[in-house]
C-alpha positions in Angstrom: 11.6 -3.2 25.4 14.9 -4.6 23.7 16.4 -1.7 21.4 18.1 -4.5 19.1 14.6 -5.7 18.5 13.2 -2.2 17.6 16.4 -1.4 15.4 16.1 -4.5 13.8 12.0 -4.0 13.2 12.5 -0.4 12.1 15.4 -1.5 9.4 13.1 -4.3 8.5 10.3 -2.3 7.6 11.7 0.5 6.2 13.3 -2.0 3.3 9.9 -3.9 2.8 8.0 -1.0 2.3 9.8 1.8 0.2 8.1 1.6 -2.6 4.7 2.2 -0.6 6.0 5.7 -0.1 5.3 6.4 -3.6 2.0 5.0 -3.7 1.1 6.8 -0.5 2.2 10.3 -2.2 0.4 9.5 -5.3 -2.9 8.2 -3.4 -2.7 11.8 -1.3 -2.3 13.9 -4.0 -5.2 12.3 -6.0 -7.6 13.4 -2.7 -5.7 16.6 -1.9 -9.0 18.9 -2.8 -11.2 16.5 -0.9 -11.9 16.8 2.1 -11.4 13.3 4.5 -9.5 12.2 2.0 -6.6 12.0 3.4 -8.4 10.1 6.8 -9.6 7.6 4.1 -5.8 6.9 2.8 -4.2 6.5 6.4 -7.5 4.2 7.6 -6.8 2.1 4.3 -3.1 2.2 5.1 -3.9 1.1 8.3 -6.4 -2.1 7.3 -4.4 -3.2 4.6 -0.7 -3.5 7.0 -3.3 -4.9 9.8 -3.8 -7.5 7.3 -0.2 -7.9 6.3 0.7 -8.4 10.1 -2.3 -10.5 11.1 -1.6 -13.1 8.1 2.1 -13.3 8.9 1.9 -13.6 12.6 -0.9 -16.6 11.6 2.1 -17.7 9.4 4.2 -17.8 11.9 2.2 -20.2 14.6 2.1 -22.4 11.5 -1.7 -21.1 10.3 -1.7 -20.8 6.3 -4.8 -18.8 5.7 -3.1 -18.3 1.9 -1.0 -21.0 0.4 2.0 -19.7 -0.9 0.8 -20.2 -4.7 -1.7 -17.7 -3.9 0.6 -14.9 -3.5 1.5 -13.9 -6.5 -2.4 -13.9 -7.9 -2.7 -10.8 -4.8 -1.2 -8.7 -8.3 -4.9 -8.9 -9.6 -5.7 -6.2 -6.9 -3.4 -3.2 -7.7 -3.6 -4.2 -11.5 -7.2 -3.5 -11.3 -7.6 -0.6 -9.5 -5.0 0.7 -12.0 -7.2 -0.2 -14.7 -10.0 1.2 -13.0 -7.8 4.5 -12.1 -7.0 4.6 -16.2 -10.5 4.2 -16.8 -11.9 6.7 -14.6 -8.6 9.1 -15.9 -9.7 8.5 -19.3 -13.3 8.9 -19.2 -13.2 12.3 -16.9 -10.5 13.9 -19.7 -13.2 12.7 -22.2 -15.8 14.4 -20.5 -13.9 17.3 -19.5 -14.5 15.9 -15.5 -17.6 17.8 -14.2 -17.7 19.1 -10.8 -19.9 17.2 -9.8 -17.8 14.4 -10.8 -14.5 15.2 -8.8 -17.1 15.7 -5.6 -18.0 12.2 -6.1 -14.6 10.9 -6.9 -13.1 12.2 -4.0 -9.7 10.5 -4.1 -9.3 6.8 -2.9 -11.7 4.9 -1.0 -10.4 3.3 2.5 -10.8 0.0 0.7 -8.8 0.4 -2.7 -5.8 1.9 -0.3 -6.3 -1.4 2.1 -6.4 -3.4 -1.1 -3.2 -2.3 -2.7 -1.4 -2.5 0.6 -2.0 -6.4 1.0 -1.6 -6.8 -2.2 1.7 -5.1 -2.4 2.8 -6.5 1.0 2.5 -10.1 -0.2 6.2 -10.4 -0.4 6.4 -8.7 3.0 4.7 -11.4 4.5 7.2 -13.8 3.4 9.8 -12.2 4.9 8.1 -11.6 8.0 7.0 -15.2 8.7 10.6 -16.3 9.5 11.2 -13.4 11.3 8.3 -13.8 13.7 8.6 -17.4 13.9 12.1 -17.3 15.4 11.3 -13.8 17.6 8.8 -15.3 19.6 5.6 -14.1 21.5 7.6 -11.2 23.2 9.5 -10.2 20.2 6.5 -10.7 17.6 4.6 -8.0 20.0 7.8 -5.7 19.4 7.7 -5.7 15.9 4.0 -5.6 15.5 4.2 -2.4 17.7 6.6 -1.0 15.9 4.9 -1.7 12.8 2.1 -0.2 13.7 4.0 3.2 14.5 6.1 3.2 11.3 3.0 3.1 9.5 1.9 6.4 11.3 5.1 7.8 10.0 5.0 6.5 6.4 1.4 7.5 6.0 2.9 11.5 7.6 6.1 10.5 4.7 3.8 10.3 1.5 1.5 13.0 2.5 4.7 15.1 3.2 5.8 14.4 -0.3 2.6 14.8 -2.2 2.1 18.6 -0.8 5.4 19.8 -1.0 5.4 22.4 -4.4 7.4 20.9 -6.8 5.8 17.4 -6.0 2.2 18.4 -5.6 2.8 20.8 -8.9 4.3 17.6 -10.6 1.4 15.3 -8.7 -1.3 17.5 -10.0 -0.1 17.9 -13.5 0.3 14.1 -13.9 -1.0 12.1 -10.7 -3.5 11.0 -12.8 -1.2 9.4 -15.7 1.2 8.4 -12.8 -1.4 6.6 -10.5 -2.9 4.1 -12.6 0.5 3.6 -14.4 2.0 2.8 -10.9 -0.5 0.5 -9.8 -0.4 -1.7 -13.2 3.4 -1.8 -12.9 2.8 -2.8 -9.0 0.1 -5.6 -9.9 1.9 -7.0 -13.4 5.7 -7.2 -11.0 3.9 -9.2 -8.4 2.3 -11.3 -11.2 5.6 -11.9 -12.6 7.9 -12.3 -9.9 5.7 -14.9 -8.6 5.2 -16.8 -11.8 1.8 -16.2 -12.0 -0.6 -18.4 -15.1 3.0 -19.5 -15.8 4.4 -15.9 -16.5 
């Protein structure tokens, strides 16, 4: 295995995905007293890079499964489930959030953490294309496996963060503010930055 190519995939990740640390934290903390919750969060992780990675490597032998107008419409996703996340925040502080409630709730589905990764790895694919397209079989297998790893670690990263004292203290106190807030910000920047309905 060529240790440029690694360096060069691990370097290349780490900048696409920073800000996926901070949703990772805040989707662990918002499961923290559930149990599976956290195996829900990685799996989602998981699906939603697996997406990321499958659409780019198409990309890359020239398949468009979404044309690049698309993209920026992905920011419906997060802004949603940000909405949703507000909603649900607003309705269980109205309601004083029965027990029964936060059993049912149980922090993120596999699917809402799947669908704010594409989403918020739209741009990610367009930098990866390129990249692929000029690495080659061998060297697209390389990145893709390294990928793959780095997710591992990122998904180890945000759950770090979210349980550490001051965070999870900070987390509990406002993760459900923050969350929703997060998410809107993610969906309305993709939305904008891609000139979405003309923004």
């Amino acid at each position: 295995m060529d240790l440029g190519i690694v360096g060069q995939a691990v370097g290349l990740f780490a900048v696409t995905n920073i800000d996926d640390l901070v949703v990772l934290a805040l989707f662990f903390a918002q499961g923290s007293d559930h149990r599976g919750s956290a195996r829900r969060v990685v799996l989602g992780q998981y699906l939603g890079f697996a997406a990321i990675l499958a659409v780019a490597v198409a990309a890359a032998f020239g398949a468009t499964f979404l044309p690049g107008a698309a993209l920026p419409y992905l920011g419906l996703l997060p802004l949603a489930l940000g909405l949703k996340a507000a909603w649900q925040a607003w309705r269980d502080r109205r309601d004083g959030g029965t027990e029964e409630e936060d059993e049912r709730s149980g922090g993120p589905g596999p699917l809402e953490v799947a669908a704010v990764t594409f989403a918020n790895g739209g741009d990610n694919i367009g930098v990866y294309v390129p990249v692929f397209a000029t690495a080659g079989i061998g060297g697209m297998s390389v990145y893709a496996v390294v990928f793959l790893a780095l997710v591992g670690v990122w998904c180890a990263a945000g759950r770090y963060f979210a349980t550490r004292p001051v965070v999870a203290a900070a987390l509990a106190r406002w993760g459900h503010v923050l969350l929703p807030l997060v998410l809107v910000a993610i969906g309305l920047l993709i939305l904008v930055e891609g000139g979405a309905f003309g923004l």
